[in-house]
C-alpha positions in Angstrom: -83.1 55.6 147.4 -84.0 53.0 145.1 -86.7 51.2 144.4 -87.6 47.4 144.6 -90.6 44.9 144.3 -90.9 43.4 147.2 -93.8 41.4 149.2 -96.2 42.7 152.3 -94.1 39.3 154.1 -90.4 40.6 153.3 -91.8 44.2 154.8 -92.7 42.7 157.8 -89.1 41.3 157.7 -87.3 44.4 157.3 -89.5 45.6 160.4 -87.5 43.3 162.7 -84.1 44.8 161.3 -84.9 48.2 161.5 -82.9 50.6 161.0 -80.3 48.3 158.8 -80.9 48.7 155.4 -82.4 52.0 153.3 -84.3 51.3 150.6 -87.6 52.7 148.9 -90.6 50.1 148.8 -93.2 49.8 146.5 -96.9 48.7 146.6 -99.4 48.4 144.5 -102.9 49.2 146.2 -105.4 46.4 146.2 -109.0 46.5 148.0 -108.8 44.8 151.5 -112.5 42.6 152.0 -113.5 43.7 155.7 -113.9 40.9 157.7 -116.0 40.4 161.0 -114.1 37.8 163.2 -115.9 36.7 166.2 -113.5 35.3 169.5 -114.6 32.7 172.1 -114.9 34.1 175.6 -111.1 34.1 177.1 -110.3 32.0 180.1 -107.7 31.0 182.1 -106.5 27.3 181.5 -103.9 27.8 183.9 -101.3 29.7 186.1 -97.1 30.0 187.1 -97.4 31.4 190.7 -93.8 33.8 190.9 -93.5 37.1 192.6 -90.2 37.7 190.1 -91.4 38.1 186.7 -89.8 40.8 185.1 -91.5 43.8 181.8 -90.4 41.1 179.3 -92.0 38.7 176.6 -91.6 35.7 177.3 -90.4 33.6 174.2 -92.4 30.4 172.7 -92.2 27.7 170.1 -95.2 25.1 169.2 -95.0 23.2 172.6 -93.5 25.8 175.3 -92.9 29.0 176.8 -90.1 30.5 178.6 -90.4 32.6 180.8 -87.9 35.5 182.1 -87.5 35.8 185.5 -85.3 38.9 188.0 -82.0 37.3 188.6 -80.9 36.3 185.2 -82.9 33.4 185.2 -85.1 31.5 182.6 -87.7 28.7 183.2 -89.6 26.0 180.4 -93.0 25.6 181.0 -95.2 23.6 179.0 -97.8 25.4 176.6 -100.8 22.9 177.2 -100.4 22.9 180.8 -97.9 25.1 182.5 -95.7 22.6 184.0 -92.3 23.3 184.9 -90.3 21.5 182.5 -86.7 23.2 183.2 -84.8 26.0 185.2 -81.7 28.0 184.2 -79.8 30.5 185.9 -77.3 32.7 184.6 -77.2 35.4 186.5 -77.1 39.2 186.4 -80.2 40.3 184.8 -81.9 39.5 181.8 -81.9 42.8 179.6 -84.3 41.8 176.7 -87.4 39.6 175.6 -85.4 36.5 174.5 -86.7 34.4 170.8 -87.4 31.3 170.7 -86.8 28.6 167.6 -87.2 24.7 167.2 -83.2 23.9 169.0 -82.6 26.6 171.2 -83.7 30.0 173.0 -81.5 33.3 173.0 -81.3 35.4 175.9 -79.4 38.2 176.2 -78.1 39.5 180.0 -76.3 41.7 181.8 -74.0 42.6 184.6 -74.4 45.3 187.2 -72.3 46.9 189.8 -73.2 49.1 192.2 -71.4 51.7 191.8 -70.5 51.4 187.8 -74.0 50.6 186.6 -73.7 48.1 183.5 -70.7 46.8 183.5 -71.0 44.3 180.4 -73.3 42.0 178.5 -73.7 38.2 177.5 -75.7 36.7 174.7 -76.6 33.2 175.4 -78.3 30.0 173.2 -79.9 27.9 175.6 -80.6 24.2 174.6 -84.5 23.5 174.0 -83.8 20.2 176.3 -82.3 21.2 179.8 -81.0 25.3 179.0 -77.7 24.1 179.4 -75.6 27.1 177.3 -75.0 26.0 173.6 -72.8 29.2 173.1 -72.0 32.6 174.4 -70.9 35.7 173.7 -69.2 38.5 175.5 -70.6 42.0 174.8 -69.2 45.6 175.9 -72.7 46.9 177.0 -75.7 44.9 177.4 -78.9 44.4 174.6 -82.1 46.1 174.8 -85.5 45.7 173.8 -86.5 42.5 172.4 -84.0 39.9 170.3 -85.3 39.3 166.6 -84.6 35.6 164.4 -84.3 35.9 160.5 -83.4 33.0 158.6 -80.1 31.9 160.2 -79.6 35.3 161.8 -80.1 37.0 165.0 -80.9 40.5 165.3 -80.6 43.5 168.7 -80.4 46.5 169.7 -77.9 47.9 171.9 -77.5 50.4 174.7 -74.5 51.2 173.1 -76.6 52.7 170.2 -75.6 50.0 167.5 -77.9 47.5 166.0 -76.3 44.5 165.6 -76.9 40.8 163.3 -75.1 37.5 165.4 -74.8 33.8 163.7 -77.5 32.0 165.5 -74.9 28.7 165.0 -72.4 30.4 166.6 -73.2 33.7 168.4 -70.4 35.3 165.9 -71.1 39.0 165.2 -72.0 39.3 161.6 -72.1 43.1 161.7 -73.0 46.1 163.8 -74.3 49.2 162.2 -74.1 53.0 164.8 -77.0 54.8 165.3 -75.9 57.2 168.2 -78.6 56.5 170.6 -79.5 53.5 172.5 -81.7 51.1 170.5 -84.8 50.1 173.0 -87.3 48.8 170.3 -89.5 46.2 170.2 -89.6 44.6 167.0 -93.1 42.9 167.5 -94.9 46.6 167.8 -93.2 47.6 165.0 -94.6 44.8 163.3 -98.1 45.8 164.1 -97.4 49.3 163.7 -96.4 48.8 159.7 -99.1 46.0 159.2 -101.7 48.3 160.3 -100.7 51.6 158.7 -100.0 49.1 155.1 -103.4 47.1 155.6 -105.3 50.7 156.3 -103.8 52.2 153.0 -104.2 49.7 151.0 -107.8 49.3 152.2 -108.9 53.2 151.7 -107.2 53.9 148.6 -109.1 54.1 145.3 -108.0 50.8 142.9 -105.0 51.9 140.6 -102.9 53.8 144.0 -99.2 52.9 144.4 -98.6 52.6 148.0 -95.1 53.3 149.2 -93.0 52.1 152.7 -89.9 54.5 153.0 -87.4 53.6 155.2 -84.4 55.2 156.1 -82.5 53.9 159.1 -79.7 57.0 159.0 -82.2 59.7 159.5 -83.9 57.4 161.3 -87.6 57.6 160.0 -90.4 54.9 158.1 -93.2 56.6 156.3 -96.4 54.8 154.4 -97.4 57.3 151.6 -99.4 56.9 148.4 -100.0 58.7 145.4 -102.4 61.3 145.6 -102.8 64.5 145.9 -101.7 65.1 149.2 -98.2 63.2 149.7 -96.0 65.1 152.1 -92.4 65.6 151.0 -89.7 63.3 151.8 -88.0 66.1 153.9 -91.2 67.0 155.6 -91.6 67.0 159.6 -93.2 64.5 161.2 -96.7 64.4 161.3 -97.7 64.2 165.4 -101.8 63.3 164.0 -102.1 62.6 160.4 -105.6 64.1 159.0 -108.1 62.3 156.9 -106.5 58.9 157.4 -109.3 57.4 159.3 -108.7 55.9 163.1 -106.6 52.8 162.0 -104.1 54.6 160.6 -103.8 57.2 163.4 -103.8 54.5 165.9 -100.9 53.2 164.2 -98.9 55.8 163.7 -99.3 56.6 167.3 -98.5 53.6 168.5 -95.0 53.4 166.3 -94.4 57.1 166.8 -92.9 55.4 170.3 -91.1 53.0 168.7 -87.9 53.7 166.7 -87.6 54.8 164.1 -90.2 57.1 164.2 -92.9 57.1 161.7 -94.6 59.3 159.4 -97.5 58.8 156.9 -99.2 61.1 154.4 -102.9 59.9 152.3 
């Protein structure tokens, strides 16, 4: 693996595309001020009455949210106020959280038979005015988890077990990388997952620590580790609950422990 200077943002990035690129990350600790942030009470401004939402995040920009619904459909509502500004349909299912940007909305969906199962996939742009389809493309097996926007890129995971970067212009397939199991992850936890397991290193390390993020997508693991005294090896099993890393850290590596790749972290 090699090593390269790289910023906590461009992490955070590679998080979304996981399992695409191997490389060895480098961090130099700094001391984390704790912070006490104090919430107003929650409540609810308002409500979308439907007895068809489905286990999938909705996508949002600045102004609206949209909302997957069972039966391949999509609606726009407004952010401020919940109004219904559109409705698409585009039948079959929806098989992951679509993504949102300032033109358009991806969605990815799928076909099912009876007696076959999935029998295919679409990946859809949607038009920010209306959802009439910008582009589509035709896929083999259906997309899982939740879609992932980079720059000009789009990334998924596959049931097929590849992970896969489309042109968001177009909907071309840039590249697809094999993994040999279905890819089911949710690029948003994983976010989380890293952020906290970075933040809680960097924040209860003495000054002077280098903090590493290890990724390797073939073998199919991400590790934070440091420099002290006890680092575990590169080959080392994974750790099921890490000791003397303090609750944050656990927490996180629990929680992306579920996620793929799994996770691994040493103090």
């Amino acid at each position: 693996m090699r090593v390269l200077p790289i910023t906590f943002k461009k992490i955070l990035q590679i998080v979304l595309v996981v399992g695409c690129v191997a490389s060895q990350l480098a961090i130099p600790a700094t001391r984390v001020a704790p912070e006490i942030l104090l919430s107003q009470p929650l409540t609810v401004r308002w409500k979308y009455e439907s007895n068809v939402t489905l286990n999938l995040t909705p996508a949002f920009d600045n102004e609206r949210i949209y909302l997957p619904l069972a039966g391949g459909t999509i609606v726009a509502l407004k952010a401020r106020d919940g109004q219904l500004l559109w409705r698409s349909e585009m039948g079959g299912e929806l098989s992951a959280s679509p993504v949102a940007d300032d033109a358009m909305i991806y969605v990815s969906s799928e076909a099912l038979s009876p007696m076959q199962g999935h029998v295919g996939g679409a990946l859809r742009a949607l038009g920010r005015e209306g959802g009439v389809t910008q582009w589509m493309t035709p896929l083999v097996r259906p997309l899982r988890g939740s879609l992932a926007l980079n720059g000009g890129k789009l990334f998924a995971g596959g049931i097929d077990g590849r992970a896969y970067a489309f042109d968001k212009r177009t909907g071309g397939v840039l590249w697809s990388i094999p993994f040999g199991a279905a890819l089911n992850g949710h690029p948003v936890l994983l976010q989380l997952a890293l952020r906290n397991l970075v933040e809680n290193a960097l924040g209860h390390t003495p000054p002077g620590t280098q903090v590493e993020v290890q990724l390797d997508p073939q073998a199919r693991w991400l590790q934070v580790c440091d420099n002290g005294a006890q680092v575990a090896g590169r080959g080392a099993a994974p750790v099921a609950a890490p000791v003397g890393l303090g609750l944050g850290l656990g927490l996180g590596h629990h929680r992306h422990h579920r996620q793929q790749p799994r996770s691994r972290s040493a103090d």
